[in-house]
N, C-alpha and C positions, 0 to 999 in steps of 0.2 A: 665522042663516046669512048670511054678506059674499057681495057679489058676489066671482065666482071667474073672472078672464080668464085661461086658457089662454095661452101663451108662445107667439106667434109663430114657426116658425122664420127663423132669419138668413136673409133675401133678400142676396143677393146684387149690389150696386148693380153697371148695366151701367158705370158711369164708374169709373175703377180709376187706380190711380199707378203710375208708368213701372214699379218696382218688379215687382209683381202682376201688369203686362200680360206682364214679357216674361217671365216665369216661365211665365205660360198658355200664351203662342204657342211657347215655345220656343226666343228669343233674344236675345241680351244686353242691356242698358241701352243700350250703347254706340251696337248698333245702331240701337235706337229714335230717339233720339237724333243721330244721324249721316244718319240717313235722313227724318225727321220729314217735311219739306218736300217730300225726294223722290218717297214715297209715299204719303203722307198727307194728306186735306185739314183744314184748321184748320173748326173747327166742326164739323165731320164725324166726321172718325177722332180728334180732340182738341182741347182747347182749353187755356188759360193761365186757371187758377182765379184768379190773383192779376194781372192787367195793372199794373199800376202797381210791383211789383215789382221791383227791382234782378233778382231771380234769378227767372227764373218757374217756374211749379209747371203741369206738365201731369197734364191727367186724359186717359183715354184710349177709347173708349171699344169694350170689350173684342168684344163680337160684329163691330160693324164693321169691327173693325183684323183681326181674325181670318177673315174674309170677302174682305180687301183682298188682306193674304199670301197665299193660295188663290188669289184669282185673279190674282197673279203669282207663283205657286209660289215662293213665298219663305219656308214657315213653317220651322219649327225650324233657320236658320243656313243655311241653303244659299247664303246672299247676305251680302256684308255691305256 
């Protein structure tokens, strides 16, 4: 008899791409994107996986951002 590990299920990583965040919250890339700076803080609600990058790649990070929107009623596109 082999050892037998049991399948994990997929956890769900809190850090997520623009993609995936705004599909959760309910609004567009665009906005994420457009707003980044305005509502968000770097370190915090996201960060730049790749710094040195021509293009950066943000992760985001989903409970926080989704916490943010709430507390400025901004989730599903009410704002852009």
């Amino acid at each position: 008899m082999g050892d037998y590990m049991p399948e994990k299920p997929e956890q769900q990583s809190e850090w997520v791409g623009t993609p995936q965040l705004a599909k959760a919250l309910g609004v567009s890339q665009k906005f994420l994107r457009n707003n980044r700076e305005k509502f968000f803080i770097a370190g915090t609600h996201y960060r730049n996986i790749n710094p040195t990058a021509w293009r950066p790649t943000y992760r985001w990070h989903r409970q926080r951002c989704e916490a943010r929107l709430d507390e400025l009623d901004l989730k599903h596109g009410t704002a852009s």
